[in-house]
C-alpha positions as CSV (number, residue, x, y, z in Angstrom):
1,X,-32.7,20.3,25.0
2,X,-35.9,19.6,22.5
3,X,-36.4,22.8,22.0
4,X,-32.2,23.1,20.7
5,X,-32.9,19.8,18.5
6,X,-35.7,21.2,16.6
7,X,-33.9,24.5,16.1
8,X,-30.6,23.0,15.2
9,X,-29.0,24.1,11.4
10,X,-26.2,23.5,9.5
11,X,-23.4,26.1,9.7
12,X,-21.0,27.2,7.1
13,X,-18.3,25.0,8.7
14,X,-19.7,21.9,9.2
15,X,-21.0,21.6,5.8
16,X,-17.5,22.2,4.6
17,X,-15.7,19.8,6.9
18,X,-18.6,17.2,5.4
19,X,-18.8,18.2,1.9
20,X,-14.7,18.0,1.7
21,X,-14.9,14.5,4.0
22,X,-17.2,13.5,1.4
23,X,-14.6,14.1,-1.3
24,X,-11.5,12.7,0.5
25,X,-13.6,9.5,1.0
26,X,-14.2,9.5,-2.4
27,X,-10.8,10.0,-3.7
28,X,-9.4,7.3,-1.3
29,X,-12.1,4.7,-2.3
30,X,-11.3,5.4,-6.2
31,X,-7.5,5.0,-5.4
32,X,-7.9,2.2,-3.5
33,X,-10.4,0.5,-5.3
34,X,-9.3,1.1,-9.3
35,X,-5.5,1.3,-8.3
36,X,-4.4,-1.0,-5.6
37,X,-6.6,-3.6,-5.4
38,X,-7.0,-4.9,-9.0
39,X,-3.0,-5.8,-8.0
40,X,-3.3,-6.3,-4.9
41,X,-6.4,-8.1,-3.9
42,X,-6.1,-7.4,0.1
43,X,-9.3,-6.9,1.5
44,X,-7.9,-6.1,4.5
45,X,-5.7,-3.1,3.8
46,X,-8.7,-2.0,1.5
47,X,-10.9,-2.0,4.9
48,X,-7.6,-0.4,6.5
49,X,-6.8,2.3,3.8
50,X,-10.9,3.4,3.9
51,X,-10.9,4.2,7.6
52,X,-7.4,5.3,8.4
53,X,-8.5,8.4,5.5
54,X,-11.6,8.9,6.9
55,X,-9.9,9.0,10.6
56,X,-6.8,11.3,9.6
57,X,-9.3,13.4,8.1
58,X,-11.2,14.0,11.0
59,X,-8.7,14.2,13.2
60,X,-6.9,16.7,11.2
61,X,-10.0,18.8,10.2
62,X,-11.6,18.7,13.6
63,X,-9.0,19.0,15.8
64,X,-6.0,20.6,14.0
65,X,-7.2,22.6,11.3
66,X,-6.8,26.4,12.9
67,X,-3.4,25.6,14.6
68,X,-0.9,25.5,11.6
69,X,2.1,24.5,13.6
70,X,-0.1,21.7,15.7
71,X,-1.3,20.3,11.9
72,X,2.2,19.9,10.2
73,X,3.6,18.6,13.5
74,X,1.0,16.1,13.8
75,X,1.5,15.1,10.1
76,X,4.9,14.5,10.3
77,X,4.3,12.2,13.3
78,X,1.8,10.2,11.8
79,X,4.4,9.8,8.7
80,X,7.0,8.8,11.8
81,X,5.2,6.3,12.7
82,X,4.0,4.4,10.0
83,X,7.9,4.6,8.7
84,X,8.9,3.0,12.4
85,X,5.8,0.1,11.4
86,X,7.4,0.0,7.7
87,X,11.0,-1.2,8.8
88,X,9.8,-2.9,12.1
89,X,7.3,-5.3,10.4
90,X,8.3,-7.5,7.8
91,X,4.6,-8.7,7.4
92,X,3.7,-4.8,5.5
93,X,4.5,-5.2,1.9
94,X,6.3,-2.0,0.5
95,X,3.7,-1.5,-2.0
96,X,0.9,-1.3,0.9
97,X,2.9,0.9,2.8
98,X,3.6,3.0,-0.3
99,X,0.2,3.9,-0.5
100,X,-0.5,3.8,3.3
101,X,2.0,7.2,3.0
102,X,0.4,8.4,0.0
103,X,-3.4,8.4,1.7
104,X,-2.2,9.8,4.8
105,X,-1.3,12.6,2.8
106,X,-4.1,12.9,1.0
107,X,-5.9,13.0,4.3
108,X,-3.9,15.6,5.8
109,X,-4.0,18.0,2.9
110,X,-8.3,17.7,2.6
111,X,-8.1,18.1,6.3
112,X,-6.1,21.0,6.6
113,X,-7.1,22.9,2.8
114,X,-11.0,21.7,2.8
115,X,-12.5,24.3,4.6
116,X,-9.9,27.1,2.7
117,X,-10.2,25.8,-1.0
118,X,-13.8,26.3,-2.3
119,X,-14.9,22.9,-4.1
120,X,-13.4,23.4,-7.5
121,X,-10.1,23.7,-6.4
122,X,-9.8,20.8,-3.5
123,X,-11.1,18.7,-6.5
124,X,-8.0,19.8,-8.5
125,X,-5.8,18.7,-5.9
126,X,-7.6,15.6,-5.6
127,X,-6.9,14.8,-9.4
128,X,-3.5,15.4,-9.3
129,X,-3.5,13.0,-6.4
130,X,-5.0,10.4,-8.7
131,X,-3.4,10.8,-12.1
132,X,0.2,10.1,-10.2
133,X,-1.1,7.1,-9.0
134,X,-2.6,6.6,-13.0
135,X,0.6,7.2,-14.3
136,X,2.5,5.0,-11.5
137,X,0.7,2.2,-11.9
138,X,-0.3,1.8,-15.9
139,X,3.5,3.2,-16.8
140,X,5.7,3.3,-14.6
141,X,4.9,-0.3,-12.9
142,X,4.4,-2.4,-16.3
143,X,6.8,-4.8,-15.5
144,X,4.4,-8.3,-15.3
145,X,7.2,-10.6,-13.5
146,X,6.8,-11.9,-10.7
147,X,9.1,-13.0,-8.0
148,X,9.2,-15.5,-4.8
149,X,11.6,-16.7,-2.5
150,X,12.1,-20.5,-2.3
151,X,14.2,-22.6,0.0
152,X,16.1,-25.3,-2.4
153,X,17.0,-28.6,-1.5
154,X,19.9,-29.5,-4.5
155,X,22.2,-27.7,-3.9
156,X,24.3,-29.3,-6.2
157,X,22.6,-27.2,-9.1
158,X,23.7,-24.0,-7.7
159,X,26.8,-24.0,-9.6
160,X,27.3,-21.1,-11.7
161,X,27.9,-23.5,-14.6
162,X,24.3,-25.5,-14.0
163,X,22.1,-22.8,-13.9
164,X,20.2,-24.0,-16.6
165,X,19.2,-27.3,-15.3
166,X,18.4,-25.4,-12.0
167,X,16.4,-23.1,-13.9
168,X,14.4,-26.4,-15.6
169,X,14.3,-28.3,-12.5
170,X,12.4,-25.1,-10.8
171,X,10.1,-24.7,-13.9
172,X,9.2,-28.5,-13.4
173,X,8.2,-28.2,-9.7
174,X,6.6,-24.6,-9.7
175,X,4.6,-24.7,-12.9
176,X,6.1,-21.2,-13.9
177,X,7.9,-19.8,-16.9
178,X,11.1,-18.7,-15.0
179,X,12.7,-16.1,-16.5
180,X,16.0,-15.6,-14.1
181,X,17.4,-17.0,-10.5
182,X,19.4,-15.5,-8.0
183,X,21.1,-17.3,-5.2
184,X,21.2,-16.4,-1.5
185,X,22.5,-17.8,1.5
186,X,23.7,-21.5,1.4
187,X,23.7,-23.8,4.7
188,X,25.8,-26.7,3.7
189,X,24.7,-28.5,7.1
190,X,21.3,-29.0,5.9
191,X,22.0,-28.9,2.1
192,X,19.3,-26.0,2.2
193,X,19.6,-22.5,0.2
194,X,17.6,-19.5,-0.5
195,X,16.4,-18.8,-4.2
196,X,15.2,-15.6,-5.2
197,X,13.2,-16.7,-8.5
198,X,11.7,-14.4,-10.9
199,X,8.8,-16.0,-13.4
200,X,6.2,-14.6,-15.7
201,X,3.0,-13.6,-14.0
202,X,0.5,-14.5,-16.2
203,X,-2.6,-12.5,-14.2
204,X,-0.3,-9.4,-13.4
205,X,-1.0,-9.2,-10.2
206,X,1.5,-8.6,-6.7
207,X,1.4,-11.1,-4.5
208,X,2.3,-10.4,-1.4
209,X,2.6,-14.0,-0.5
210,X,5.3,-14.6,-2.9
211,X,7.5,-12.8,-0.7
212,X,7.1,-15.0,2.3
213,X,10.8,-16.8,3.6
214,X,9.3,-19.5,5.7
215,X,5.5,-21.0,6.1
216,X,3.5,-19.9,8.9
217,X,2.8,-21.7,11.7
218,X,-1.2,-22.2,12.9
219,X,-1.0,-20.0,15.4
220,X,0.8,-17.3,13.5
């Protein structure tokens, strides 16, 4: 057992499983750190996004990587599933699970193409990877207003022909520079009704919070 220890080496393999898990762990930090979280400010999808990549990566490269069939299959599963989560849970934002998707299939392709593509190349993928989500997010996504939904006690305001004074009684309790304000369901027992207001977002950021319909309760 010593004796295989001290004569233990590298092989070709194994240094390019960890020399490409290297790179996919870079690439997913870069994304997730320059990209989403400057928006998003989760720390806990940032911890999640890290080590499902490195996870998918390992499992694909380890365990999937000479069975072709056994590697697509198992990528389309895992996209199954996180689709199921997507439209089971309301609590996963659509821009989380956007780019849950797209670092699951960053994962896959470093898992399956890292020990095939020599360095330069899996790099190329990699930045193709990462100037979509450049382009995405500085011009495709430079729209800085915000949005929450709000559960409105005067009703009365609600009338197509007061929309102004609802739209100044809303700026007076929430602070914000509303820009537009959507009506949703009325309950005329309670003299309650779901807004959907849209404001100007003054640190450009997503809140996730802002799409909350009801408060939490302690144990939630």
């Amino acid at each position: 057992m010593l004796q295989d220890l001290l004569s233990f080496s590298f092989s070709a393999a194994l240094g390019s499983t960890i020399l490409s898990l290297v790179v996919n762990t870079l690439v997913t930090w870069a994304v997730v750190h320059f990209f989403y979280y400057p928006k998003g400010r989760r720390r806990d999808y940032y911890f999640t996004f890290i080590l499902l990549s490195v996870s998918i990566y390992m499992l694909i490269a380890l365990l999937l990587r000479d069975n072709h069939d056994m590697g697509i299959g198992a990528a389309l599963g895992l996209f199954a599933i996180f689709g199921i989560i997507r439209y089971r849970t309301e609590q996963v934002p659509i821009r989380e699970m956007t780019y849950l998707f797209f670092l699951v299939a960053l994962s896959v392709i470093n898992g399956k193409c890292g020990g095939t593509l020599n360095l330069l190349e899996q790099l190329s993928i990699n930045a193709i990877f990462v100037v979509c989500v450049w382009i995405c997010e500085n011009f495709l996504n430079t729209n800085h207003e915000g949005c929450k939904y709000v559960k409105y006690d005067n009703i009365d305001l609600i009338k197509p022909e007061r929309y102004d004074d609802l739209k100044a009684d809303l700026e007076e309790r929430l602070g914000l520079k509303i820009t537009r304000v959507e009506v949703g369901a009325v309950d005329f027992l309670t003299d309650m009704t779901m807004l959907r207001v849209f404001y100007i977002d003054p640190d450009h950021r997503i809140k996730s919070v802002d799409h909350m319909t009801k408060i939490p309760r302690d144990n939630e």
